[in-house]
ZADO-1210 file (C-alpha; in nm, 4 decimals, padded with zeros to 6 digits):
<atoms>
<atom x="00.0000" y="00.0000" z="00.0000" code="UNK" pos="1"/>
<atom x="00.1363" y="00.2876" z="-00.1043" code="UNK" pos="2"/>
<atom x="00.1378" y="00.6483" z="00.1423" code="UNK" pos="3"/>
<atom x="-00.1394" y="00.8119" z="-00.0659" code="UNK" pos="4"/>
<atom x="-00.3321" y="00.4647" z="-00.0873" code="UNK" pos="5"/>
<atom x="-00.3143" y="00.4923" z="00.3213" code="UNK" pos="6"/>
<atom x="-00.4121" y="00.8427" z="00.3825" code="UNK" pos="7"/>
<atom x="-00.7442" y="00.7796" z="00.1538" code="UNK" pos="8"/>
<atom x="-00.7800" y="00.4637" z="00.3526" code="UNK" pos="9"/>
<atom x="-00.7652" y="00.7099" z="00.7225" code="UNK" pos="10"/>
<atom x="-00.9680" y="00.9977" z="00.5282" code="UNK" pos="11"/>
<atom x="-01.3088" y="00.9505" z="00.7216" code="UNK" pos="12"/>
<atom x="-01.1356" y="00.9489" z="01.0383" code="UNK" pos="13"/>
<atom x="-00.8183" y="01.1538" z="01.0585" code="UNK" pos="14"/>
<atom x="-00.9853" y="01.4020" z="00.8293" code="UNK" pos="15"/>
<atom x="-00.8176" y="01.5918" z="00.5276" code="UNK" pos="16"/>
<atom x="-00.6555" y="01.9134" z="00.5738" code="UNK" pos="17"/>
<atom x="-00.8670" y="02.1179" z="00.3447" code="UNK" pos="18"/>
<atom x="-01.0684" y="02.4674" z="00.3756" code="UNK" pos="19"/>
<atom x="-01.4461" y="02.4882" z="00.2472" code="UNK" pos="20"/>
<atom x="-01.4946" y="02.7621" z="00.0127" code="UNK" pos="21"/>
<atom x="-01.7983" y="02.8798" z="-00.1509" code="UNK" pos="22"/>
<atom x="-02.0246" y="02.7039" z="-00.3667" code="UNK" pos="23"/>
<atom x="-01.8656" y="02.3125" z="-00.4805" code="UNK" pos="24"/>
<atom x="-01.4858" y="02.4188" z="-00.4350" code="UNK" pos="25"/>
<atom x="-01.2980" y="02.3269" z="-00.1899" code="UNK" pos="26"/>
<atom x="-00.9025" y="02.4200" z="-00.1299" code="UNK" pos="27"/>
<atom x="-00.7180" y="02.1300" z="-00.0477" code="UNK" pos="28"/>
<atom x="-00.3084" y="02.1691" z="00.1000" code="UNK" pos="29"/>
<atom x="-00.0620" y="02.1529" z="-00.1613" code="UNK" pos="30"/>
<atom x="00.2776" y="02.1138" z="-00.1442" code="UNK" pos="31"/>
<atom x="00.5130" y="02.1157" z="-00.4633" code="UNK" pos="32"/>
<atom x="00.8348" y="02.0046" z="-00.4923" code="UNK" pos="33"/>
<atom x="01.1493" y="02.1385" z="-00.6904" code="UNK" pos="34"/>
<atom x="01.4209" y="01.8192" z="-00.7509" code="UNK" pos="35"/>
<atom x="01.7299" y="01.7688" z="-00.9362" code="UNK" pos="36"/>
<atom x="01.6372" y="01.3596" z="-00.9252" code="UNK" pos="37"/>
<atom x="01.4443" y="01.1197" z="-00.7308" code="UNK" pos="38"/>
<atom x="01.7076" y="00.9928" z="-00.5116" code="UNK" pos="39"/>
<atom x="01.7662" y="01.2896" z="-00.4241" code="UNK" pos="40"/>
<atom x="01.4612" y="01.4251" z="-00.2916" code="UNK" pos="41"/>
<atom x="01.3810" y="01.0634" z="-00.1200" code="UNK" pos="42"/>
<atom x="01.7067" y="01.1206" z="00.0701" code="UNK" pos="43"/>
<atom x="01.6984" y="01.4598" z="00.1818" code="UNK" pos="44"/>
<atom x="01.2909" y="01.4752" z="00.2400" code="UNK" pos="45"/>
<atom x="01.1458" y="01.1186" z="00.1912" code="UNK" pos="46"/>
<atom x="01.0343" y="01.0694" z="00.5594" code="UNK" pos="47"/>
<atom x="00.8504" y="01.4477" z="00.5645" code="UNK" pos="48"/>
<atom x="00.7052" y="01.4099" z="00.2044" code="UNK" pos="49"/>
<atom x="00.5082" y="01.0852" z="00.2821" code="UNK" pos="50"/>
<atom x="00.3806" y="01.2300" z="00.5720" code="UNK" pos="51"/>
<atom x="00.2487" y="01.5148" z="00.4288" code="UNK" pos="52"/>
<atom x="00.0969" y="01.2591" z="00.1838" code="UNK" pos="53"/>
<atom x="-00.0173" y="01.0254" z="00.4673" code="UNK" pos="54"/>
<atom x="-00.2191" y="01.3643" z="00.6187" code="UNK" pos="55"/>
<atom x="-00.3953" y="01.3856" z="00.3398" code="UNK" pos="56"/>
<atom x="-00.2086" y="01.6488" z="00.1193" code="UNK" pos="57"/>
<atom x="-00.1866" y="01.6781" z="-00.2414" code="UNK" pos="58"/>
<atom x="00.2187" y="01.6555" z="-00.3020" code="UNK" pos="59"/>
<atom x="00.4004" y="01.7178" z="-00.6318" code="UNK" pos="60"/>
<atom x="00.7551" y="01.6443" z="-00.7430" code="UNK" pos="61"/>
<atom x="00.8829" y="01.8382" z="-01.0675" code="UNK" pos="62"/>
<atom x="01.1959" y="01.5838" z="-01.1798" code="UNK" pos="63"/>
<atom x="01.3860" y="01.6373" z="-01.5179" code="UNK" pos="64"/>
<atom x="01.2279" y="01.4553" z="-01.7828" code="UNK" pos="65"/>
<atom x="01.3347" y="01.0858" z="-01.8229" code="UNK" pos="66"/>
<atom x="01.4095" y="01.0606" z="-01.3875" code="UNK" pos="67"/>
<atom x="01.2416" y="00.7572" z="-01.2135" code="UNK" pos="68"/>
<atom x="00.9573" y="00.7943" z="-01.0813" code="UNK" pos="69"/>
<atom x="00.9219" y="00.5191" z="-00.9059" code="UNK" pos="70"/>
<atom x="01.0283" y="00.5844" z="-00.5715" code="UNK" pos="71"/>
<atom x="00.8457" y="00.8569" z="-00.5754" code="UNK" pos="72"/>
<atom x="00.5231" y="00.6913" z="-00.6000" code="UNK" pos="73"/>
<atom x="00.6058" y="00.4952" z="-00.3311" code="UNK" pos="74"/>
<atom x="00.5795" y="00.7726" z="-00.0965" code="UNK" pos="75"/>
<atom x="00.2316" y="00.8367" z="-00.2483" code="UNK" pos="76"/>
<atom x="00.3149" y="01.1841" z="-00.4109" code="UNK" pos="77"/>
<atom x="00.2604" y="01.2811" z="-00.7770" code="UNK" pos="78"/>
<atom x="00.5881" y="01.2860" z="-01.0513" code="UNK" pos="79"/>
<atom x="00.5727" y="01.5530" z="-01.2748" code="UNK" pos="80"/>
<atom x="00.7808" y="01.7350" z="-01.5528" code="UNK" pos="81"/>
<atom x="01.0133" y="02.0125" z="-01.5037" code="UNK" pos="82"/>
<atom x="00.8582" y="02.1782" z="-01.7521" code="UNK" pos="83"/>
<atom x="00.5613" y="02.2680" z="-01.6026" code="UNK" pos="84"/>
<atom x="00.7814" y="02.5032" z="-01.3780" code="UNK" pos="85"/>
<atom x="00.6498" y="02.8315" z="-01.5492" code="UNK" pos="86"/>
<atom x="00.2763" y="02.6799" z="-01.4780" code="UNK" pos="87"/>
<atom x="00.3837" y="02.6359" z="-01.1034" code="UNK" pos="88"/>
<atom x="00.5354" y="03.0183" z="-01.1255" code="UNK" pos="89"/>
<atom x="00.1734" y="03.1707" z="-01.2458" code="UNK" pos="90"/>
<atom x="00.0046" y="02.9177" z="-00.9611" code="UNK" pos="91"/>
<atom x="00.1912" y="03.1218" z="-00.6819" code="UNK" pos="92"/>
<atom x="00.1146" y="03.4550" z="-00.8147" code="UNK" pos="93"/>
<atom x="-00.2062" y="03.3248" z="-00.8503" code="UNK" pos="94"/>
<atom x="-00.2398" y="03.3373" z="-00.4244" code="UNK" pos="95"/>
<atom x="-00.1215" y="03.7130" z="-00.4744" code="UNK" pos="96"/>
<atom x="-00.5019" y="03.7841" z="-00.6711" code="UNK" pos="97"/>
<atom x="-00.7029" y="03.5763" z="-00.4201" code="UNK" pos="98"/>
<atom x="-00.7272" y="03.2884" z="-00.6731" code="UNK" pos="99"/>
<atom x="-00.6676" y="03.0186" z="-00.4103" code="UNK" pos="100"/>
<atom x="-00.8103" y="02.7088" z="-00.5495" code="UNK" pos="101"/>
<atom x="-00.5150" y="02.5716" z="-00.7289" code="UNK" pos="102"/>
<atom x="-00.2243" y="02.7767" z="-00.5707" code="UNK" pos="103"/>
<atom x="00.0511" y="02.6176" z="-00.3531" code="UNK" pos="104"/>
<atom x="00.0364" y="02.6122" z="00.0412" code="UNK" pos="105"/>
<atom x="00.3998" y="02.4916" z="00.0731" code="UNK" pos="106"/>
<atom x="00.7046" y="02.5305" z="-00.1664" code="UNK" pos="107"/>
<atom x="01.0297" y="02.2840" z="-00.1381" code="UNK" pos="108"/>
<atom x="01.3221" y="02.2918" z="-00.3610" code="UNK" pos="109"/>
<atom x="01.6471" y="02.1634" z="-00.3629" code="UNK" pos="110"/>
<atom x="01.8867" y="02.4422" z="-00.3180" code="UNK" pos="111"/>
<atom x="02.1497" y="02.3662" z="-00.5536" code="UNK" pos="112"/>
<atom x="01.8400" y="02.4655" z="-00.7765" code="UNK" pos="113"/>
<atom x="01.8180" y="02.7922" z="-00.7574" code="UNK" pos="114"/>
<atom x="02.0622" y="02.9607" z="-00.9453" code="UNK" pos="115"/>
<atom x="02.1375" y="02.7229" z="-01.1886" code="UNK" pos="116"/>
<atom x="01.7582" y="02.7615" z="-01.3162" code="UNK" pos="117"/>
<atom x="01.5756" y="03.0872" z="-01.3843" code="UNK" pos="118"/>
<atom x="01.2570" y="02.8958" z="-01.4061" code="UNK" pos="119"/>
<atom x="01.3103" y="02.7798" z="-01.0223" code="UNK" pos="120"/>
<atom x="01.4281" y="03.0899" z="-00.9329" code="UNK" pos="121"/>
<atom x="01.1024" y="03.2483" z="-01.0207" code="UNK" pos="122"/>
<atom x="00.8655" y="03.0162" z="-00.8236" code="UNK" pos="123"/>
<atom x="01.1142" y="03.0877" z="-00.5078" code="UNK" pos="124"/>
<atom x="01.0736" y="03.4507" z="-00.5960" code="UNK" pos="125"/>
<atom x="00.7209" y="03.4432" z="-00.5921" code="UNK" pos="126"/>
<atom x="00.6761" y="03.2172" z="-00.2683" code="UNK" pos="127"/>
<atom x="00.8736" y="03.4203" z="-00.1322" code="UNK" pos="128"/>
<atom x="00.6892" y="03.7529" z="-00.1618" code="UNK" pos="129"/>
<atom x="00.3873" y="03.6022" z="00.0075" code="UNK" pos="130"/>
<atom x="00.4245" y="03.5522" z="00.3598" code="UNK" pos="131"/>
<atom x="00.1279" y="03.2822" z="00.3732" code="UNK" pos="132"/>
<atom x="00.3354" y="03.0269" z="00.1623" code="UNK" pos="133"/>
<atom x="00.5207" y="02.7782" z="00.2947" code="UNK" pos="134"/>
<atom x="00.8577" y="02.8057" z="00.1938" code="UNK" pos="135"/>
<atom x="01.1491" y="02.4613" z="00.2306" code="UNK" pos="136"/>
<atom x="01.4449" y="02.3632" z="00.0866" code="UNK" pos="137"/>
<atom x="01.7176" y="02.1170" z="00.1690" code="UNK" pos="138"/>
<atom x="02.0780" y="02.0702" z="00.0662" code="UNK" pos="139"/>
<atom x="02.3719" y="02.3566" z="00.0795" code="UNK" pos="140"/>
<atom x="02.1101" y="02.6851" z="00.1043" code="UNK" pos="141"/>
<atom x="02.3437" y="03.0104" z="00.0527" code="UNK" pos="142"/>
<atom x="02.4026" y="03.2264" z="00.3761" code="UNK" pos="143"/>
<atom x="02.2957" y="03.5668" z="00.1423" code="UNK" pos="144"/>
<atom x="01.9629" y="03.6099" z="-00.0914" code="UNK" pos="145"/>
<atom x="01.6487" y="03.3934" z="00.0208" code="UNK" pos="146"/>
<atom x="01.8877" y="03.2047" z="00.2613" code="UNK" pos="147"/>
<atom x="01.9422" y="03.5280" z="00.4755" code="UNK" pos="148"/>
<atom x="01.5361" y="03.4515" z="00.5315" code="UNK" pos="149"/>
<atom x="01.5647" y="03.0653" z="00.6462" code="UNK" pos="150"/>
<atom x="01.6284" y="02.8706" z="00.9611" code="UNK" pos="151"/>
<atom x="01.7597" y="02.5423" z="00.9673" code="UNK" pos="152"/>
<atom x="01.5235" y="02.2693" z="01.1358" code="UNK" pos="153"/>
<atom x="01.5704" y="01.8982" z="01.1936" code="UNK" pos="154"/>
<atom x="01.2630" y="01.7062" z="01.0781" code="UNK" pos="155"/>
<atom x="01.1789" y="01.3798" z="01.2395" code="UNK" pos="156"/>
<atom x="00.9196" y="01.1752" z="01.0273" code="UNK" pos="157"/>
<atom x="00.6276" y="00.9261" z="01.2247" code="UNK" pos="158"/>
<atom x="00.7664" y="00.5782" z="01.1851" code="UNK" pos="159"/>
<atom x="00.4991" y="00.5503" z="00.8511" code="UNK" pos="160"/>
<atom x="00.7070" y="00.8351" z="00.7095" code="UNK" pos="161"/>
<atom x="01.0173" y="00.6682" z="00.7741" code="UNK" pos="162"/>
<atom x="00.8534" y="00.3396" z="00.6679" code="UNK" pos="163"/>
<atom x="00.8030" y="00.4790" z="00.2629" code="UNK" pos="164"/>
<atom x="01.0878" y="00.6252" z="00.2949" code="UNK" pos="165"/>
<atom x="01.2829" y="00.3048" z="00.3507" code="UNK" pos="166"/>
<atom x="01.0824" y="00.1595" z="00.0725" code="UNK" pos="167"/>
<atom x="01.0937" y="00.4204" z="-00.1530" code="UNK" pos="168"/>
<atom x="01.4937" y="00.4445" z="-00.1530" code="UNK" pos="169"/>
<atom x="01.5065" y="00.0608" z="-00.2159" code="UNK" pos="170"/>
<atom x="01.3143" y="00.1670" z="-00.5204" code="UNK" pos="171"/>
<atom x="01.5921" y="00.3693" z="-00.6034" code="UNK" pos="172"/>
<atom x="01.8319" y="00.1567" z="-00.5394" code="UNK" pos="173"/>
<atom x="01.9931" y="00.3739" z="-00.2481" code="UNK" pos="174"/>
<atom x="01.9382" y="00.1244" z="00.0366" code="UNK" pos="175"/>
<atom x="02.2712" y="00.2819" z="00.1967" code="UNK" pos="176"/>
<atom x="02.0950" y="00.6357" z="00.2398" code="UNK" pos="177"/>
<atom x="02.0240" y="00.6067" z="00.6602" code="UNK" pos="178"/>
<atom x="01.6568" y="00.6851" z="00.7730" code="UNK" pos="179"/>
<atom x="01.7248" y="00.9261" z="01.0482" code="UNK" pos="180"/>
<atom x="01.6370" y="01.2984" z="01.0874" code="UNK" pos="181"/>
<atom x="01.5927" y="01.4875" z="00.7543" code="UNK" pos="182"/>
<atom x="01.7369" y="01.8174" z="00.8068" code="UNK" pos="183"/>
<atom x="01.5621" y="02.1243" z="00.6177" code="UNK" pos="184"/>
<atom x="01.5415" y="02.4897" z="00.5845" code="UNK" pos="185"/>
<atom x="01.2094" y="02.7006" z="00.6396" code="UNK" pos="186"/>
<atom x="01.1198" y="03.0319" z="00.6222" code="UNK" pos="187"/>
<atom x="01.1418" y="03.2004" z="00.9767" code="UNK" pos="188"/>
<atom x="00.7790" y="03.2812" z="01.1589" code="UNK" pos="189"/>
<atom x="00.5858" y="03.1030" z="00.9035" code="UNK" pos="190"/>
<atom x="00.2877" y="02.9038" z="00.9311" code="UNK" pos="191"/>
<atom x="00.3277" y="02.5546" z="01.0953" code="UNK" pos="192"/>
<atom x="00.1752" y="02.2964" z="00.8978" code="UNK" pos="193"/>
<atom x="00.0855" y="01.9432" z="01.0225" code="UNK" pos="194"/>
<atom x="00.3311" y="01.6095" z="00.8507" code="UNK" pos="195"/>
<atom x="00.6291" y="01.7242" z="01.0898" code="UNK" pos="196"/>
<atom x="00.7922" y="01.6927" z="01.3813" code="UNK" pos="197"/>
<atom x="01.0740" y="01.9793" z="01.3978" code="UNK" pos="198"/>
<atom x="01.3401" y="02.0385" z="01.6627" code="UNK" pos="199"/>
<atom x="01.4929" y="02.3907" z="01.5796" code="UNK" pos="200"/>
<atom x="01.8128" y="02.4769" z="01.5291" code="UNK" pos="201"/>
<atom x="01.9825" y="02.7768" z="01.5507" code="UNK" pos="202"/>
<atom x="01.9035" y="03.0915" z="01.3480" code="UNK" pos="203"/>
<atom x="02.0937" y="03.1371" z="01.0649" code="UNK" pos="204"/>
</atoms>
């Protein structure tokens, strides 16, 4: 059973995190996700990303085109193309008109990202600029620019999360990436969503 196949499965009781809006729509959480591969984002943010899928939120991985995706959906989250990106971009300013239906709660991208694409630098750009997005990225996050805005947290997964994980990188073929704390970088004072179990670090 996949992490999205369980979270369905715990729907009726746990609940999904979504907001009723008017007439038929609802907005559900959505958290998209900026990766250079899928081992990668497994490793760095496996555990967190199935639990945000095990809670019930929608979560999408942009990969390069041709990257397993695999692992992936073992963690019960959604592959997609890197070329979507600029679609992602108009989502986010999207929130910025009150057009909330499809726009991102959380943003996470791989730092090494960021300046080696415009395309990702854009979406950061625009999460950035509005304070009710979730902003998280992992890997070497420069002290100066957007990184001048982050703190560095250490994210314990439930055991589920580190369950997929485990499963997920033996889909990948990475069985000698350890299971243990995932450590990421979030915007300071922003909102705290459920799928996480943070111990903060110091400021940076």
């Amino acid at each position: 059973m996949t992490a999205q196949a369980l979270a369905e499965e715990l729907a009726p009781r746990g609940g999904s995190p979504s907001v009723e809006l008017s007439g038929d729509e609802v907005f559900r959480h959505r958290l998209h996700v900026i990766a250079s591969s899928a081992v990668d984002v497994v490793a760095a943010a496996g555990g967190w990303l199935a639990d945000r899928a095990l809670t019930g939120w929608d979560v999408f991985v942009y990969l390069p085109d041709g990257e397993e995706s695999l692992p992936l959906r073992v963690l019960g989250v959604t592959p997609c193309s890197q070329g979507d990106l600029s679609t992602l971009a108009a989502s986010v300013r999207r929130e910025h008109r009150r057009k909330r239906r499809y726009a991102p709660t959380a943003l996470a991208v791989d730092a090494a990202m960021i300046d080696a694409d415009p395309a990702v630098r854009r979406c950061i750009d625009s999460a950035m600029a509005d304070v009710s997005t979730e902003v998280v990225m992992w890997g070497a996050v420069p002290a100066a620019g957007v990184g001048a805005h982050l703190v560095q947290t250490s994210c314990r997964a439930s055991s589920a999360g580190l369950a997929f994980k485990s499963h997920a990188l033996k889909a990948a073929l990475a069985t000698d990436v350890p299971c243990g704390d995932e450590i990421l970088h979030t915007r300071a004072s922003q909102p705290t969503w459920v799928g996480c179990f943070p111990r903060r670090e110091a400021q940076r």
